[in-house]
C-alpha positions in Angstrom: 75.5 30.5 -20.2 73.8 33.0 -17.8 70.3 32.1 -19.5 68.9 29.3 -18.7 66.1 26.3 -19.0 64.6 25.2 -15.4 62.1 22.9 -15.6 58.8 23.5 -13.6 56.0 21.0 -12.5 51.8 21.9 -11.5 50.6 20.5 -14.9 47.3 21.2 -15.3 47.4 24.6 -13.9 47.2 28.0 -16.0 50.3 29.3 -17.2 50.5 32.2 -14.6 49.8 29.6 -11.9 52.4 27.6 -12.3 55.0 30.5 -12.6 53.3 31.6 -9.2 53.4 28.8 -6.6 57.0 27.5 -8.4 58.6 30.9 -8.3 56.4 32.3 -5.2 55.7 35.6 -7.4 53.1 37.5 -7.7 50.9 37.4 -10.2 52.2 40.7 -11.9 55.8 39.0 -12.3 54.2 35.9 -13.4 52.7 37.4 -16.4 55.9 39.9 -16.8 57.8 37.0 -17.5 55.4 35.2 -20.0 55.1 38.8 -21.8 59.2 38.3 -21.7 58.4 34.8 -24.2 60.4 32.7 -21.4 58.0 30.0 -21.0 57.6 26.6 -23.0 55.5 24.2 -22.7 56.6 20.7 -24.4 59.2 23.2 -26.8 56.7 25.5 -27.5 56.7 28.9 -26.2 53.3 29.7 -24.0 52.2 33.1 -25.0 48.4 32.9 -23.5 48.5 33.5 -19.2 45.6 31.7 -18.7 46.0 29.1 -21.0 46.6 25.4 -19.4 49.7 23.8 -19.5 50.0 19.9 -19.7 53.5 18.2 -20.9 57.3 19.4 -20.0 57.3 22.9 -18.4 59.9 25.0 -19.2 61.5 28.4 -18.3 64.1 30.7 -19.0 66.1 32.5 -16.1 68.9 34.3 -15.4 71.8 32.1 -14.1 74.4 34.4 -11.6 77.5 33.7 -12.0 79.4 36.2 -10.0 83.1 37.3 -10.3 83.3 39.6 -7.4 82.7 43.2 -7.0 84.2 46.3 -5.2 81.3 47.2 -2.8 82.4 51.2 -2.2 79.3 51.7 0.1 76.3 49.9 1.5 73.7 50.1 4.0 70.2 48.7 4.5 68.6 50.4 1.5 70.9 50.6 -1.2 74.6 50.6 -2.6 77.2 51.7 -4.6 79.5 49.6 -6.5 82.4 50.1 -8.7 81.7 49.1 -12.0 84.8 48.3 -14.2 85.1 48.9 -17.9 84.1 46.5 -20.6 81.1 45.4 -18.3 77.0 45.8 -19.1 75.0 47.1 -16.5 72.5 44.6 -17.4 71.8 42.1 -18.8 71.6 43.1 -22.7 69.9 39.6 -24.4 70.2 36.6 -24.2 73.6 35.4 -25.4 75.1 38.1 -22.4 77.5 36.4 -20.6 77.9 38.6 -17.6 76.4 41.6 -16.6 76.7 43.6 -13.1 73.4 41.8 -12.5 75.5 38.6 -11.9 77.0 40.3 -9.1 73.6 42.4 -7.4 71.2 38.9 -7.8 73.7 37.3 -5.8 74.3 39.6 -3.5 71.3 41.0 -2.5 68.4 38.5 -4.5 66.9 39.5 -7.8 64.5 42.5 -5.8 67.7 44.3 -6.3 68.6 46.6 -9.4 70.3 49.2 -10.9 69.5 52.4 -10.0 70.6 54.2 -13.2 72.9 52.8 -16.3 76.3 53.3 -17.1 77.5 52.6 -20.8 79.6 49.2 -21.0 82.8 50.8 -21.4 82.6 54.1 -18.7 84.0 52.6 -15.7 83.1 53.7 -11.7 80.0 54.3 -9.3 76.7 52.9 -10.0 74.2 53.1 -7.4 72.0 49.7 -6.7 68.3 50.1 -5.0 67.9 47.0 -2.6 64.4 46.6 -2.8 61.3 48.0 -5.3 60.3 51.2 -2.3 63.8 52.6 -2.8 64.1 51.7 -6.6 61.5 53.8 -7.1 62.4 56.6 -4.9 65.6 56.7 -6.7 63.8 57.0 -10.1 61.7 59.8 -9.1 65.0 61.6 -7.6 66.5 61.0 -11.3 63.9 62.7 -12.8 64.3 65.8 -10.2 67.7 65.6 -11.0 68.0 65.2 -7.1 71.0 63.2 -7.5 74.1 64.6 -8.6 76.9 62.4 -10.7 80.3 64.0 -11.5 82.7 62.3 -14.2 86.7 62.2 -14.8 87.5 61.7 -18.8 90.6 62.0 -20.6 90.5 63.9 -23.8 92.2 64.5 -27.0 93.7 68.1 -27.0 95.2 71.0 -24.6 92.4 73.1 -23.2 93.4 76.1 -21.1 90.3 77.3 -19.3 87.5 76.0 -17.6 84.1 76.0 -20.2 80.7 74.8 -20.3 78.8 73.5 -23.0 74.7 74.3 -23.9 73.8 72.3 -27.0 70.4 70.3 -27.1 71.0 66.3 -27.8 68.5 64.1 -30.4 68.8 60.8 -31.5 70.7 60.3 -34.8 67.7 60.1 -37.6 70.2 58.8 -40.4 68.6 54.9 -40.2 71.9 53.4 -42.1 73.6 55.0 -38.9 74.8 52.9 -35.4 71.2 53.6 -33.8 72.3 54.2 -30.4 74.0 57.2 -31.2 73.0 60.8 -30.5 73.6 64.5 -32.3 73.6 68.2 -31.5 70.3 69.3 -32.6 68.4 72.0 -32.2 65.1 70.9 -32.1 66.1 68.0 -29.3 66.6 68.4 -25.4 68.2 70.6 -23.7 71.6 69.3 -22.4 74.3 71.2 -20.0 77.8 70.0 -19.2 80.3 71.8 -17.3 83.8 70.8 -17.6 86.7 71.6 -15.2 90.5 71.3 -15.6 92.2 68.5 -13.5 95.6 68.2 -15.0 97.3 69.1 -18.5 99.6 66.9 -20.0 101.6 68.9 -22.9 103.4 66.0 -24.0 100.9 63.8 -24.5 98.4 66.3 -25.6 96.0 65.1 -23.5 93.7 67.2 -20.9 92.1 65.3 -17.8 88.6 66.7 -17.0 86.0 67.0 -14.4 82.7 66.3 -16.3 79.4 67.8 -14.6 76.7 67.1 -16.3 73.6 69.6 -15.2 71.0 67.5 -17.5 70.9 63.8 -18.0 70.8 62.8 -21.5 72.0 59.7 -23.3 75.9 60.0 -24.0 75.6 63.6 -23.2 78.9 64.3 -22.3 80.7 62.2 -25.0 78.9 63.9 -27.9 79.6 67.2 -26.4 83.4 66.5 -25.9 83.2 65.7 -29.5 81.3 68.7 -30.2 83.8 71.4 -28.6 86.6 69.0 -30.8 88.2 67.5 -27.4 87.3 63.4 -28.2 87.0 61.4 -25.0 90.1 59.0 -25.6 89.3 55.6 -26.8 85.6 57.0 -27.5 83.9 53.7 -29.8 81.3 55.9 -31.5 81.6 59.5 -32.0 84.1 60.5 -34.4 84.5 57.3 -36.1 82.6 55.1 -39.6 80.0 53.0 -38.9 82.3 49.9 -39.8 85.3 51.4 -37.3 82.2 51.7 -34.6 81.0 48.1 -36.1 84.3 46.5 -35.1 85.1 47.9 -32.2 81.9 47.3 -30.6 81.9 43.0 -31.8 85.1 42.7 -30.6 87.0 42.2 -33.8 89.1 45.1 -33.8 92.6 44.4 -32.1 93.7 46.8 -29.1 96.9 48.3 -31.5 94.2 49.3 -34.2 91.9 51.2 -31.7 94.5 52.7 -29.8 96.0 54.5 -33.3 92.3 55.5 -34.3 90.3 56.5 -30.8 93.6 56.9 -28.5 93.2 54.3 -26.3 91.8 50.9 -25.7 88.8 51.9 -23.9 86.6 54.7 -23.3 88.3 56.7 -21.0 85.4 57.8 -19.2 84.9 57.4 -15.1 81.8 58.0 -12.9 83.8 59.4 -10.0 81.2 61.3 -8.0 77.6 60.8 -6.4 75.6 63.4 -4.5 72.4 62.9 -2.7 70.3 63.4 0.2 68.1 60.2 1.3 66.1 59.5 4.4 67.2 63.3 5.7 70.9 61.7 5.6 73.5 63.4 2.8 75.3 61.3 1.0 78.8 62.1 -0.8 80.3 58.8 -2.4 83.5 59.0 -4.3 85.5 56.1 -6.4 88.2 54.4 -5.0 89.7 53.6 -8.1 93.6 55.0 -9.2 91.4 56.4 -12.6 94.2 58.2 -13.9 96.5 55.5 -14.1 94.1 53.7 -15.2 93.8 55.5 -18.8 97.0 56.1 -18.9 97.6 52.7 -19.0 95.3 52.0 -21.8 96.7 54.7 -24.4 99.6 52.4 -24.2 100.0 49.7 -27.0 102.1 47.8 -24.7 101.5 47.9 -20.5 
């Protein structure tokens, strides 16, 4: 199991003390992580940070357990790795198995993070700040939209010309819905996706696409593939019942049965492009990954 139980010693010490001189943290951390419930004193969880602790001492963490990684770039202050399919960016709770954090902690410590998220099933380049100076810096460049991210997707349908696609995103409102996903609506932020032919295929009816999303919302350019009525093959949400979406997403939905009702076994969705400018350096990082192939293989019932 990736979580868990260390045990820690300073009895008689407050409960952000201890955390302190075990872990060599700074008192911020120390009290993140009691605010986090991970501490237990004798079984019981410690939820006051001055409160002090005699008995067994007790605390959650994160166990790495690395697999290995494509590294696609690196340098002092950040990299970008090539995150496959099926993987969380982080850790989602605590009965995750394996995350990409498995593979940044061990790699560069647990200062190291994320940069920005990729949904578990869109595959490619995720950018990872080294230290807290460039995490932030990479936030605020977020915001700016500083940083530019291009996608490849494979859809459902022949498209003939180049389009582009204004329609403001919200969160669905419906409560007996999946809650994670979104909705054209009016009244919700403004979203802007341009999309770009790469390569028709007639036979297959299938269109590969250059995605350029000019805003960044949550799932923005799968619910606006589904909008203009060109699905992102293997898409787990849009376009599907909440107990289709409900299987599918436990893992109790067999690849044959998803590839007949989404197209393919996975979301076939990949982060191919980043564009920045850091430290008066310009950066243009692309994936190394054979992507096509790559969904083509997974609308296939047998490989």
């Amino acid at each position: 199991m990736p979580y868990t139980k260390i045990k820690l010693s300073n009895n008689g010490k407050k409960a952000f003390q201890v955390l302190m001189e075990a872990l060599k943290i700074p008192i911020s951390e120390a009290q993140k992580l009691i605010d986090k419930k991970r501490l237990f004193c004798d079984g019981i969880l410690v939820q006051e940070k001055n409160k002090i602790l005699n008995g067994i001492i007790e605390l959650i963490v994160y166990e790495n357990r690395p697999k290995g990684v494509e590294i696609v770039f690196e340098n002092e202050d950040f990299a970008v790795l090539e995150k496959p399919s099926g993987i969380l960016s982080h850790p989602n709770g605590r009965h995750c198995q394996y995350s990409l954090s498995d593979e940044i902690w061990h790699l560069w410590g647990k200062q190291a993070c994320v940069a920005h998220r990729l949904d578990k099933e869109t595959s490619g380049l995720i950018l990872v700040a080294k230290n807290k100076q460039t995490q932030i810096e990479f936030k605020t460049m977020f915001e700016k939209r500083q940083i530019q991210k291009e996608y490849i997707a494979l859809v459902k349908g022949q498209i003939k010309t180049n389009f582009k696609i204004d329609a403001s995103i919200a969160l669905v409102n419906n409560y007996n819905d999946i809650k994670t996903r979104m909705q054209i609506c009016e009244k919700g932020k403004k979203a802007l996706t341009e999309f770009e032919i790469l390569k028709s295929y007639p036979k297959d009816n299938c269109t590969l696409l250059l995605c350029k999303p000019l805003t960044g919302r949550q799932h923005q350019i799968r619910i606006h593939l589904h909008h203009a009525k060109y699905p992102i093959l293997g898409d787990p949400l849009y376009g599907l019942e909440k107990t289709q979406i409900e299987a599918i997403l436990d893992g109790k939905m067999n690849p044959e049965e998803r590839i007949k009702i989404t197209g393919a076994k996975r979301l076939c969705l990949h982060a191919q492009t980043l564009k920045f400018n850091f430290k008066n350096n310009k950066f243009i990082i692309c994936s190394n990954a054979k992507i096509e192939n790559e969904f083509f293989k997974s609308i296939k019932i047998t490989i």
